[in-house]
N, C-alpha and C positions, 0 to 999 in steps of 0.2 A: 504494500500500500504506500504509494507516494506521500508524500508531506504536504499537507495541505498550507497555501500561504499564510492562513492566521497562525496556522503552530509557527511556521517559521519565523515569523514578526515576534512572534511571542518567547522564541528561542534567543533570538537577537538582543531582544531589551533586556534579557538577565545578566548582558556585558554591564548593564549601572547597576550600581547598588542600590540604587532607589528602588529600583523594580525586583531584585533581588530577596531585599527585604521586605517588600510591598506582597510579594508572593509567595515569602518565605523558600524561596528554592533554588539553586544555581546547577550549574553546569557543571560535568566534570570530564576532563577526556581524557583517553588512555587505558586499557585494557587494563592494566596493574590496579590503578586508583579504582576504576568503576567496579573491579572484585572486592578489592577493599573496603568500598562503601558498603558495598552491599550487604555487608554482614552487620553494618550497623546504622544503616539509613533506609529509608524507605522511598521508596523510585518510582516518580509517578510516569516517568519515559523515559524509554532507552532506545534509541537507534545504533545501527552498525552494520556493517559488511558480515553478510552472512556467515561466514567462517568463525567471525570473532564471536558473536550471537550464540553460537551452537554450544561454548564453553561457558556460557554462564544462565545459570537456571531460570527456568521457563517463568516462575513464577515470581518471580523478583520485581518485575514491574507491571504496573499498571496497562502503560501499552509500550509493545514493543515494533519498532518498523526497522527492516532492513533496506538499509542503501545501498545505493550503484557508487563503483567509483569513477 
């Protein structure tokens, strides 16, 4: 499932902290860190390249979409 332009907008604005904290939520990239969170945060979205997807549990987030690169 593609990324719809409101998620992306809404992906974008968590670069401020205004929005950040406004939403309570931020970004994290990197195969290592998004395992790491995952054992201790709760994830309302994860995207990624299908390969990398496949290593981390199904049930971890909310929704999950795999990209193209």
């Amino acid at each position: 499932m593609p990324l719809s332009k409101k998620r992306i907008k809404q992906i974008r604005s968590l670069s401020e902290k205004k929005y950040r904290s406004e939403h309570g939520t931020f970004v994290a990239e990197g195969k290592k860190l998004v395992l790491d969170l995952l054992g201790n945060c709760r994830c309302q979205f994860l995207a990624g390249l299908p390969d990398i997807l496949q290593e981390i549990p199904r049930l971890s987030a909310e929704e999950m979409v795999e990209a193209t690169p």
